[in-house]
C-alpha positions as CSV (number, residue, x, y, z in Angstrom):
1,X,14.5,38.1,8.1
2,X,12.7,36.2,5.7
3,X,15.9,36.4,3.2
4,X,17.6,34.9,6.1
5,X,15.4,32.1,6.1
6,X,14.9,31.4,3.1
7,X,18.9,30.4,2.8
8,X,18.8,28.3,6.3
9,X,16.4,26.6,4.0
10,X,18.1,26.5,0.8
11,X,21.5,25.2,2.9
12,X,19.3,22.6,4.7
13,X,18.1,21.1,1.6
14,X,21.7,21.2,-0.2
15,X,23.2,19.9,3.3
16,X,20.3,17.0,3.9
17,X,20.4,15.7,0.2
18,X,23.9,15.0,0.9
19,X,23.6,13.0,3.6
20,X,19.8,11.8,3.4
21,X,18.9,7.7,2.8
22,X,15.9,7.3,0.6
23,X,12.8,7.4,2.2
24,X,9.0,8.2,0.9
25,X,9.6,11.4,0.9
26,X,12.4,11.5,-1.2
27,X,11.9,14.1,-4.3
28,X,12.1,12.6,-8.2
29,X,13.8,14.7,-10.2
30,X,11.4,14.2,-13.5
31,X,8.9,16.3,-15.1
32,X,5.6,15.4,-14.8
33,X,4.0,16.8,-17.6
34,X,6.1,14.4,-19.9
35,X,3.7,12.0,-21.8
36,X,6.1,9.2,-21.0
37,X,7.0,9.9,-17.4
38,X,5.4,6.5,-16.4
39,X,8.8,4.5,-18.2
40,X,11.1,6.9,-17.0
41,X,14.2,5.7,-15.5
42,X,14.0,7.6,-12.7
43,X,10.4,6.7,-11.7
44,X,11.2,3.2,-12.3
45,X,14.7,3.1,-10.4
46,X,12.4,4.7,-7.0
47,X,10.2,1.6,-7.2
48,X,12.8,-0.9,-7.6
49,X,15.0,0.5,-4.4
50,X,12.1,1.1,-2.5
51,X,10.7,-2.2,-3.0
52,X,14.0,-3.8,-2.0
53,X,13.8,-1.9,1.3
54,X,10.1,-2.9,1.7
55,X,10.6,-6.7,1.2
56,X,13.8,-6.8,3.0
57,X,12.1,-4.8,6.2
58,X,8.2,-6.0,6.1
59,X,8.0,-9.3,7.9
60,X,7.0,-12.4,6.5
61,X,7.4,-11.3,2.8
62,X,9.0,-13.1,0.1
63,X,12.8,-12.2,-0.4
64,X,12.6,-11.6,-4.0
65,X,13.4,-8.8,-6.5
66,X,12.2,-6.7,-9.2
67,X,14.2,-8.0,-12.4
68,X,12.4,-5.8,-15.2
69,X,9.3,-3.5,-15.7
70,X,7.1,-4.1,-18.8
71,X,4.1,-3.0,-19.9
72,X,4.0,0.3,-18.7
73,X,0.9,2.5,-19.2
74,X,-0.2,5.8,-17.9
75,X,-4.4,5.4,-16.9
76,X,-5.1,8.7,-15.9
77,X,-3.7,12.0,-15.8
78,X,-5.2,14.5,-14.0
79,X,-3.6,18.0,-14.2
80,X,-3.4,20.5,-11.4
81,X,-6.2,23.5,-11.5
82,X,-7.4,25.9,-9.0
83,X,-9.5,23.1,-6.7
84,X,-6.5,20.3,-6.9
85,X,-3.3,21.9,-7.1
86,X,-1.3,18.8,-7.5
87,X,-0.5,17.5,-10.6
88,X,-1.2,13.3,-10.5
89,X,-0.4,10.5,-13.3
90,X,-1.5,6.9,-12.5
91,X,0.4,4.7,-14.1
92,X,0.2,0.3,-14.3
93,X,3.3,-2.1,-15.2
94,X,3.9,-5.6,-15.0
95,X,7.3,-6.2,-13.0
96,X,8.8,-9.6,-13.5
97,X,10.4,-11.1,-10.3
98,X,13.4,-13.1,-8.9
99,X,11.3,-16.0,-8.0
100,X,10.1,-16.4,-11.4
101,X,6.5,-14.7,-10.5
102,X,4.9,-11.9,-13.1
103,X,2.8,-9.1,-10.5
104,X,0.7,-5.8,-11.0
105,X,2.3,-2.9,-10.2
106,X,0.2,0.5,-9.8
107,X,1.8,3.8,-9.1
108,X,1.5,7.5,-8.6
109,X,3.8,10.1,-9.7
110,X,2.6,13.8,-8.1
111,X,4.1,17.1,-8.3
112,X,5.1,19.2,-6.1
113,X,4.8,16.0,-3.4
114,X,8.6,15.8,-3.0
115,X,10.7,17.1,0.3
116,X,9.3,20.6,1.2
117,X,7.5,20.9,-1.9
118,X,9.9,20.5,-3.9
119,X,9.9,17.4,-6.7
120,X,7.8,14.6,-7.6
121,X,7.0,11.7,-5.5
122,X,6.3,8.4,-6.2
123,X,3.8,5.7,-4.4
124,X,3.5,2.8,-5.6
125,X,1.6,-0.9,-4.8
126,X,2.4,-4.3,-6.0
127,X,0.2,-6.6,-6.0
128,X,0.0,-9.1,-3.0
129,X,3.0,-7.3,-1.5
130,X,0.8,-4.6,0.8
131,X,0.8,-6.9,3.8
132,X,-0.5,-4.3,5.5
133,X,-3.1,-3.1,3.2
134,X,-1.7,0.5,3.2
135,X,-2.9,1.1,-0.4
136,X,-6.3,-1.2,0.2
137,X,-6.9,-4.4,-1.1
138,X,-5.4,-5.1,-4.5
139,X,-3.6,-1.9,-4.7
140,X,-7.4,0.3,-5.1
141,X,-6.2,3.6,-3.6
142,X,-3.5,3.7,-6.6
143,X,-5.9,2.7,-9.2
144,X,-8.0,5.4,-10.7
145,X,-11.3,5.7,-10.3
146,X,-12.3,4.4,-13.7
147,X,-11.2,1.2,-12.8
């Protein structure tokens, strides 16, 4: 029985990443134990699409773009152990912006926080862009607590 399940789930998955839009719960496929996993490509793509979605479906923010990260620097890592079994890496960049406009951008990449466990995921905050103060103001939950 469990067998069985076990490839309903593995067919899901194949099935659903076929046909899935990207959402929050999307998994990164990146390792996060790489010292340079804040730059990576792939981390850096997720933010760009998913602030495109955010700006284009939040009302009353500014139709603009991300046009290039720099900057880009882990603050903390904090490895999984027994008591926190999630592996977590803040990171901080700079994104310049279609309108011309340089912002803060914080984010955090965590493992395994992807679909069904599976993956990273990535949250992320720019600055003056969480109308809703989902991440607090000025981005605190995704800054570490050294700040």
């Amino acid at each position: 029985m469990i067998r069985l399940a076990r490839m309903l789930l593995a067919a899901a998955l194949m099935l659903g990443g076929a046909v899935a839009t990207a959402s929050a719960a999307d998994p990164v496929a990146v390792r996060i134990d790489e010292p340079g996993i804040c730059g990576n490509d792939k981390v850096l793509n997720r933010i760009h699409h998913r602030f495109r979605h955010q700006v284009r479906h939040v009302p009353h923010l500014p139709q603009v773009d991300i046009l290039d990260f720099y900057g880009v620097r882990e603050t903390l890592y904090q490895p999984s152990h027994e008591e926190r079994p999630i592996d977590r890496r803040y990171c901080q960049a700079t994104v310049a912006l279609s309108d011309g406009h340089n912002r803060d951008v914080w984010y955090l990449i965590e493992k395994p926080m992807g679909f069904a466990g599976m993956g990273s995921n990535v949250e992320f905050c720019v600055s003056g862009f969480d109308r809703w103060y989902v991440y607090n103001g000025g981005c605190r939950v995704l800054r570490p607590a050294t700040w």
